[in-house]
C-alpha positions in Angstrom: -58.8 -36.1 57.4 -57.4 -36.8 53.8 -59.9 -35.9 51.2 -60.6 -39.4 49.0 -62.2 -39.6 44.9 -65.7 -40.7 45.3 -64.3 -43.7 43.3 -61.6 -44.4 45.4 -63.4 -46.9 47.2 -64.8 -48.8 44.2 -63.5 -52.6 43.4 -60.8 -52.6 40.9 -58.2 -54.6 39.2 -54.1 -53.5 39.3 -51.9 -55.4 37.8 -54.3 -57.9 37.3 -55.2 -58.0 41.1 -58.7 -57.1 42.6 -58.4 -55.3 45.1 -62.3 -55.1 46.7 -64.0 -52.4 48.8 -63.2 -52.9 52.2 -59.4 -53.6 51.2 -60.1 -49.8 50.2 -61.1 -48.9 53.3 -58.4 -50.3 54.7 -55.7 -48.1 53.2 -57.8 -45.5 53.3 -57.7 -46.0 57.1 -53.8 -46.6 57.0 -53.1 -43.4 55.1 -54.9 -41.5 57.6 -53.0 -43.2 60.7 -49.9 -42.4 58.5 -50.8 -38.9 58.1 -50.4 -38.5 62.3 -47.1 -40.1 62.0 -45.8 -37.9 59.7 -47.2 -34.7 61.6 -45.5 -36.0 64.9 -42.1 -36.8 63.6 -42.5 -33.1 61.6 -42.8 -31.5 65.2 -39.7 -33.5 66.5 -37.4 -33.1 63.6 -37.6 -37.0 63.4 -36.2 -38.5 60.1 -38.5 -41.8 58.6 -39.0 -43.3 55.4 -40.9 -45.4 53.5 -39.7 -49.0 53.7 -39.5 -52.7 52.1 -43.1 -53.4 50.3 -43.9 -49.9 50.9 -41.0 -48.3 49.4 -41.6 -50.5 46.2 -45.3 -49.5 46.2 -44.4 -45.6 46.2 -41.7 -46.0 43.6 -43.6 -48.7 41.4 -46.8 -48.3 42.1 -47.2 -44.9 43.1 -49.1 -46.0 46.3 -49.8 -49.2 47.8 -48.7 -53.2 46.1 -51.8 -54.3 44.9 -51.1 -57.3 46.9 -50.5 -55.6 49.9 -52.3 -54.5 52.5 -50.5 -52.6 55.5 -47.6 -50.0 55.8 -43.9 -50.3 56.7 -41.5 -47.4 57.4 -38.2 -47.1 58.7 -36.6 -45.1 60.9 -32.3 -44.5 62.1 -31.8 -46.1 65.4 -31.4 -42.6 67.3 -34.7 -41.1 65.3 -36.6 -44.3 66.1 -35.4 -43.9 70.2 -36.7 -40.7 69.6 -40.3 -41.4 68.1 -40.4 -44.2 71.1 -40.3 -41.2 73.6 -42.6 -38.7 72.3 -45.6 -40.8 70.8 -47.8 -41.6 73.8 -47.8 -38.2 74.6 -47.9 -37.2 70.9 -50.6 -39.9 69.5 -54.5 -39.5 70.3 -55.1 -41.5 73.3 -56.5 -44.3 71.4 -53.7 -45.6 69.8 -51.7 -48.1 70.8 -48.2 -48.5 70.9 -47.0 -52.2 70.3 -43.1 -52.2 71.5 -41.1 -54.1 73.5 -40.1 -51.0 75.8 -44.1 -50.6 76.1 -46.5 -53.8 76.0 -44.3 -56.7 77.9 -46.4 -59.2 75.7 -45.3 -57.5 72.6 -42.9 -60.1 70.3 -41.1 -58.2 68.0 -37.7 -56.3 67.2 -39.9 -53.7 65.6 -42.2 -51.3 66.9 -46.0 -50.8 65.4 -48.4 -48.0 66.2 -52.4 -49.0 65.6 -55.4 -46.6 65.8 -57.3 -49.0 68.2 -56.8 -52.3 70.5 -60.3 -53.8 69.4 -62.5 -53.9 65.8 -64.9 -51.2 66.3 -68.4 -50.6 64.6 -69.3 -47.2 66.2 -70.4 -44.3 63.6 -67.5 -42.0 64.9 -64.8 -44.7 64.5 -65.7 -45.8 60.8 -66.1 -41.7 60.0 -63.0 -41.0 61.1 -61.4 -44.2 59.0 -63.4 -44.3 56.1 -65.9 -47.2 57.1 -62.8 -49.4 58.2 -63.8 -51.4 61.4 -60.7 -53.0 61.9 -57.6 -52.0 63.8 -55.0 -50.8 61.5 -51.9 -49.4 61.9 -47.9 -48.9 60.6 -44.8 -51.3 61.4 -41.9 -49.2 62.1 -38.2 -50.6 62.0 -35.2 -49.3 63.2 -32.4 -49.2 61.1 -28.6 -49.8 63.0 -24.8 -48.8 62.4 -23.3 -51.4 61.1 -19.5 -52.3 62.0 -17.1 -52.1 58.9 -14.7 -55.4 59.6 -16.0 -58.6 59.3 -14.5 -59.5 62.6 -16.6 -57.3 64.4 -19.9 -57.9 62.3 -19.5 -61.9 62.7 -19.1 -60.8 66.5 -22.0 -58.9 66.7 -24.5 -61.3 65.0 -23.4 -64.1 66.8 -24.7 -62.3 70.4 -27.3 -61.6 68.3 -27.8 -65.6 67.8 -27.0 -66.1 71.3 -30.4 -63.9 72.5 -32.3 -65.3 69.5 -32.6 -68.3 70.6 -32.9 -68.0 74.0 -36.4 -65.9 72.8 -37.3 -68.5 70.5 -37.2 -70.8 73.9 -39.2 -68.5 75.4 -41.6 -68.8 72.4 -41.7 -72.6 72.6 -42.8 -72.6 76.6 -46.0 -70.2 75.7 -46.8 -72.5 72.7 -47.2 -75.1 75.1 -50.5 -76.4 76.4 -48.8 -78.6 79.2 -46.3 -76.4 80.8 -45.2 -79.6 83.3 -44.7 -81.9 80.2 -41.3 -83.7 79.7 -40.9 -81.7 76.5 -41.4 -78.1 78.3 -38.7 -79.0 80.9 -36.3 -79.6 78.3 -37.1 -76.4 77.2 -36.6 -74.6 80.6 -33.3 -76.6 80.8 -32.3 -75.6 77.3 -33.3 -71.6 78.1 -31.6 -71.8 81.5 -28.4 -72.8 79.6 -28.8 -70.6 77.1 -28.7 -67.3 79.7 -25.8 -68.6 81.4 -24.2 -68.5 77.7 -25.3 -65.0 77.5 -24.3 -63.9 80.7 -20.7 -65.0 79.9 -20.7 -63.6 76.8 -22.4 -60.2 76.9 -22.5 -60.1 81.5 -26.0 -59.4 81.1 -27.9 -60.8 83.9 -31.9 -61.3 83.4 -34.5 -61.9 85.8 -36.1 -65.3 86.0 -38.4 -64.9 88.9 -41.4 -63.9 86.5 -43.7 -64.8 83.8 -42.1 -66.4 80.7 -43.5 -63.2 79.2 -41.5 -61.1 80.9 -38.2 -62.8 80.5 -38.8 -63.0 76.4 -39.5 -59.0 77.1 -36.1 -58.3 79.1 -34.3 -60.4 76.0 -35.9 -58.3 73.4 -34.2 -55.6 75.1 -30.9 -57.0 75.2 -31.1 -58.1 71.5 -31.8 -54.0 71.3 -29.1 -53.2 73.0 -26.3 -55.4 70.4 -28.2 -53.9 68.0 -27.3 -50.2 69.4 -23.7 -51.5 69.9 -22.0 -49.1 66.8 -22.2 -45.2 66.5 -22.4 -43.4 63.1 -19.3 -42.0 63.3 -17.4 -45.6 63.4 -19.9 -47.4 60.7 -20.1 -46.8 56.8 -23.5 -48.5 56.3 -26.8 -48.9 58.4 -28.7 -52.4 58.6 -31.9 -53.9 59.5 -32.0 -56.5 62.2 -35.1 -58.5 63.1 -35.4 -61.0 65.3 -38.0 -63.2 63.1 -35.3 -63.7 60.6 -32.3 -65.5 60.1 -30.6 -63.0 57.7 -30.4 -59.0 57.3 -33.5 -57.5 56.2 -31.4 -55.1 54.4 -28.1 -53.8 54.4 -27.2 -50.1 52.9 -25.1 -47.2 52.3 -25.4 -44.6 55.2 -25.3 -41.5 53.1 -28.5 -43.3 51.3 -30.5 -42.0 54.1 -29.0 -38.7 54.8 -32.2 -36.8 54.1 -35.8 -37.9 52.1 -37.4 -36.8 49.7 -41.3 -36.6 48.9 -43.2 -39.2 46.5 -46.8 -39.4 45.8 -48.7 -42.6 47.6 -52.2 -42.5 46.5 -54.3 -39.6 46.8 -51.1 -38.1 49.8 -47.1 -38.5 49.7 -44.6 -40.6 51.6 -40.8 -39.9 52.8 -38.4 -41.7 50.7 -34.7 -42.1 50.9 -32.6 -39.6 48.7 -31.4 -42.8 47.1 -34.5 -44.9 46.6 -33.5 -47.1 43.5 -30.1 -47.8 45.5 -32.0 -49.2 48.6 -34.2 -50.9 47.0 -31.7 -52.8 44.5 -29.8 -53.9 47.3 -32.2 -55.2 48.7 -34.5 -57.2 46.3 -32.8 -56.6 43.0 -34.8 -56.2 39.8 -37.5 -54.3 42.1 -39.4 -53.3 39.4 -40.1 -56.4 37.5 -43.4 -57.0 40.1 -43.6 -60.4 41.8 -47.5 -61.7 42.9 -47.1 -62.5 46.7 -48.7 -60.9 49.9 -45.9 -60.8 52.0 -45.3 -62.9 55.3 -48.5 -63.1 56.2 -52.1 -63.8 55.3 -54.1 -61.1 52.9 -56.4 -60.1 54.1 -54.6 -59.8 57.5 -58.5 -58.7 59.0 -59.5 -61.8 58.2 -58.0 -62.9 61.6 -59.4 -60.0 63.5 -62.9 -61.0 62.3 -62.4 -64.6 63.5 -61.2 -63.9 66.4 -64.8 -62.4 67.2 -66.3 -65.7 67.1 -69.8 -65.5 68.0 -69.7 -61.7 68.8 -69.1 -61.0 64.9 -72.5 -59.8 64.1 -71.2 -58.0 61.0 -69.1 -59.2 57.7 -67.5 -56.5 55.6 -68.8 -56.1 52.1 -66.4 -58.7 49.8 -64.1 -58.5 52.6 -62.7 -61.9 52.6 -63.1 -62.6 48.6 -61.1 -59.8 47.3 -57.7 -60.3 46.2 -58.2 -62.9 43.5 -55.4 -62.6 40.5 -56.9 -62.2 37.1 -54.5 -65.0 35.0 -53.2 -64.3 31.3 -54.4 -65.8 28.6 -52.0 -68.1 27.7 -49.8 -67.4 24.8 -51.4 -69.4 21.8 -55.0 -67.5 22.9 -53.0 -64.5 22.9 -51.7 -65.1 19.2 -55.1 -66.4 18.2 -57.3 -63.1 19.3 -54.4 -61.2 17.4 -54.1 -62.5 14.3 -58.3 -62.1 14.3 -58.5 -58.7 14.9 -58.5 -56.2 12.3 -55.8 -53.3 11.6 -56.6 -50.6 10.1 -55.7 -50.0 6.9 -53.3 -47.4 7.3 -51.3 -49.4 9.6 -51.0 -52.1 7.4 -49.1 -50.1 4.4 -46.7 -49.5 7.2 -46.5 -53.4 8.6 -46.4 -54.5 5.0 -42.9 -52.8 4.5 -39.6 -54.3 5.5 -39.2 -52.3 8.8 -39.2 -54.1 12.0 -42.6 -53.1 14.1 -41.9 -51.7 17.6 -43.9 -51.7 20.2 -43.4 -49.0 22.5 -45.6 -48.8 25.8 -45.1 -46.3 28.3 -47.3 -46.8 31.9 -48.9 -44.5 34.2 -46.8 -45.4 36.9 -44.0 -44.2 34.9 -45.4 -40.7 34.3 -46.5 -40.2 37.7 -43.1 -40.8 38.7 -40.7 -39.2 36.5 -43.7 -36.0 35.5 -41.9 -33.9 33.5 -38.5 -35.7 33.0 -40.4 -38.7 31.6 -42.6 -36.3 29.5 -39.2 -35.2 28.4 -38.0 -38.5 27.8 -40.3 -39.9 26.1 -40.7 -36.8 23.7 -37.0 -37.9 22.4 -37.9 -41.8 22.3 -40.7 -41.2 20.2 -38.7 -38.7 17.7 -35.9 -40.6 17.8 -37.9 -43.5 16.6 -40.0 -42.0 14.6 -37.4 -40.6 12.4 -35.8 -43.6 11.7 -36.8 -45.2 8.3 -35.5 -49.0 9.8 -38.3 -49.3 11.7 -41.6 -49.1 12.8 -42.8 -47.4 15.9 -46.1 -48.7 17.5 -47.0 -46.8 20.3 -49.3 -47.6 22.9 -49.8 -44.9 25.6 -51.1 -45.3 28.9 -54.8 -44.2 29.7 -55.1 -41.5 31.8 -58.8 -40.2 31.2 -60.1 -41.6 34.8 -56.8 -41.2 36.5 -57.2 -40.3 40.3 -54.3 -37.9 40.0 -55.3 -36.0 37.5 -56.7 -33.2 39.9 -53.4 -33.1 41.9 -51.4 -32.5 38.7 -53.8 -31.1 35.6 -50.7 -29.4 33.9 -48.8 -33.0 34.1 -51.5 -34.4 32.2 -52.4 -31.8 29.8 -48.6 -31.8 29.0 -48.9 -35.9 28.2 -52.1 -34.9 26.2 -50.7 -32.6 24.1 -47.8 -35.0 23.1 -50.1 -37.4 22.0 -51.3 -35.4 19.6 -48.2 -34.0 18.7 -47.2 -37.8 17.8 -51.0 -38.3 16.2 -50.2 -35.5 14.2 -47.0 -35.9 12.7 -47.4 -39.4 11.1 -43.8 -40.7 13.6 -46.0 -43.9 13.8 -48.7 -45.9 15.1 -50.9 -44.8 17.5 -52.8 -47.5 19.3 -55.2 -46.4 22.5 -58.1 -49.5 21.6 -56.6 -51.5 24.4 -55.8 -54.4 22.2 -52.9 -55.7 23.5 -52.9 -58.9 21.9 -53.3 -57.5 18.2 -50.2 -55.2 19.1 -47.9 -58.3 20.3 -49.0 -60.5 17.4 -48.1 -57.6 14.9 -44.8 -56.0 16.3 -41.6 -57.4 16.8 -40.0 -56.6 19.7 -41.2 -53.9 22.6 -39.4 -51.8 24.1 -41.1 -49.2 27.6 -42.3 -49.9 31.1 -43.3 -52.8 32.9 -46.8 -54.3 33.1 -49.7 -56.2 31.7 -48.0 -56.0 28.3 -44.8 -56.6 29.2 -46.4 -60.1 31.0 -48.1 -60.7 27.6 -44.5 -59.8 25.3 -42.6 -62.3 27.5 -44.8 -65.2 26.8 -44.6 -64.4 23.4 -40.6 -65.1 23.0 -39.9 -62.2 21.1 -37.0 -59.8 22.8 -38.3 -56.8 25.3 -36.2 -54.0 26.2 -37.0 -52.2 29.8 -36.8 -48.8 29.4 -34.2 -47.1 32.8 -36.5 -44.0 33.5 -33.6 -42.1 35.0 -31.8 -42.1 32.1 
């Protein structure tokens, strides 16, 4: 089992996001189901990475979204095939595997491995997952060789459209509480049409003689197999189909993935690709800039689990369901108002008073658990470089690290940062500012240059210019 901070577990607020006890539990839970996956795929050479929300949480974050509240990772078609093979024998024998080549019921492109089929209060199960009742578990996508002509790509999605939509007939028929109404036989018509289509285009046949169930199941298979239709010797990029949506999940270089690399995810570590910032840019852009949403479905997703107990649900989770509230920004005038009220020093104002523009440089702990001792390095030269300039002002406001979880994991990181504090305190470069007055800094500076968060929100309602700061550079 992963060892966890006694304080691990205790409500607290991210990006002003509370995240509540049993959320904690939950990922606590998550990382250890995550900690199998990794040891199985290590004993089969199986490649994976961290993926989609997950991939921005270990490269933003340094663990989990706030917001979030389940793991994805990815896998290259022939590694996933692999993975598919080994884990029944490879996972403890209460796990379940959620696929469409093992549960017929299963309705999803994607595979998803859980520590449990049913919420479970017994003292073993909540040991082992850190007082998590609930079944948790890891979405795993496979990621395909895509064709390099647009002939052949417009080819292969539109058999892709062709067994979409026969599934989403399939999907209609077991919504349906009447399965004789004029509206299901419509349906049936529609579906039986649709797999003569398919037939003629892909000469595919699929067996009708049993449960709708088991058709959907035999076309998630042949939606598998278009999606298996290119080798990696005849493709120059890799994609992600799934069925649920109407575009590419992603689309990316091949070489991206030739081999991961390790990045700390809360108190353990997570595969990424070599070329993380790459992937993620081409797929949701400005990654880093963090946008407030919980994904495509509902947070908490137990929520569901505990209703569906109905009257058997003898026990609700401690602030299970009322975690996850955002803590909103003053506004900006509030922001200027508590400012301009709170005191500076005196030594700060004979700088302020003079004509040098005030900058407010704030560096994050994200950023330093990410970049260690390059971003110790670079921010060494920013604040130099600042400092010696007589033009300006340098306000800098560093990022606390006194109750950081990771300081055990990386004491020398830390005492490093330490020491360049009061390297800068020392040698009079410019204002140092750890009171956690944000507003007084924004009032008093003009324009702020660092890392994203809380102050960067407050900087931008403020209309004065901000200036990201590219950690790789």
């Amino acid at each position: 089992m992963i060892s966890f901070p006694d304080n691990y577990f205790d409500t607290e607020t991210r990006c002003r996001f509370t995240i509540g006890k049993m959320m904690k539990s939950n990922w606590a839970a998550q990382l250890e189901v995550l900690e199998l996956l990794k040891e199985v795929c290590a004993r089969h050479n199986i490649l994976f990475f961290a993926g989609f929300g997950t991939l921005i949480g270990a490269v933003r974050h340094k663990g989990f979204i706030p917001w979030d509240d389940d793991i994805d990772v990815i896998m290259k078609r022939p590694d996933y095939m692999r993975f598919l093979s080994v884990a029944r024998q490879e996972l403890p024998s209460e796990f379940k595997i959620l696929s469409m080549y093992y549960e017929e019921q299963w309705n999803g492109s994607f595979s998803r491995i859980t520590n449990t089929d049913s919420v479970s209060v017994k003292p073993e199960h909540l040991a082992r997952y850190h007082g998590c009742p609930f079944i948790v578990g890891i979405d795993i996508f496979p990621v395909d060789y895509y064709p390099k002509t647009s002939q052949e790509q417009t080819l292969q999605w539109a058999l892709l459209e062709v067994v979409k939509k026969n599934i989403n007939y399939c999907d209609e028929l077991l919504e349906m509480e009447d399965p004789e109404s004029e509206v299901a036989q419509i349906c049936r018509e529609g579906l039986t049409r649709g797999l003569e289509l398919q037939y003629e285009y892909l000469g595919i046949t699929v067996d009708v003689g049993g449960s709708i169930e088991n058709i959907r199941n035999q076309l998630f298979r042949v939606y598998d197999k278009i999606c298996m239709m290119y080798q990696e010797e005849e493709c120059e990029e890799v994609v992600s189909f799934q069925a649920n949506l109407s575009h590419l999940a992603g689309r990316w270089k091949k070489e991206w993935f030739d081999r991961s690399i390790p990045m700390g995810f809360d108190v353990t570590w997570v595969p990424v690709p070599m070329e993380y910032n790459k992937v993620l840019r081409a797929t949701f852009g400005d990654y880093r800039n963090p946008v407030y949403n919980r994904g495509g479905h509902d947070y908490p997703y137990y929520k569901k689990q505990i209703a569906s107990l109905g009257e058997r649900c003898v026990w609700i989770p401690e602030d299970g369901l009322e975690a996850g509230e955002y803590n909103e920004l003053p506004d900006w005038e509030q922001v200027r108002e508590e400012g301009t009220l709170s005191p500076v020093p005196e030594e700060w104002q004979q700088l302020l008073q003079s004509s040098r523009k005030a900058v407010l440089y704030v560096t994050s702990l994200m950023g330093l658990l990410r970049g260690e001792e390059a971003y110790l390095k670079k921010l060494r030269s920013a604040l130099k470089a600042f400092g010696q300039r007589r033009d300006i002002v340098l306000w800098w406001i560093p990022c606390e690290t006194q109750n950081c979880l990771y300081r055990e994991h990386n004491p020398v990181l830390f005492d490093n940062f330490a020491s360049l504090c009061r390297e800068y305190q020392n040698s009079g470069w410019g204002i140092y500012d750890d009171s956690g007055n944000y507003a007084r800094a924004v009032v008093c500076t003009d324009v702020m240059y660092g890392d994203y968060g809380e102050i960067y929100e407050l900087y931008r309602q403020s209309g004065k210019p901000v200036l990201i700061q590219d950690e790789a550079i």
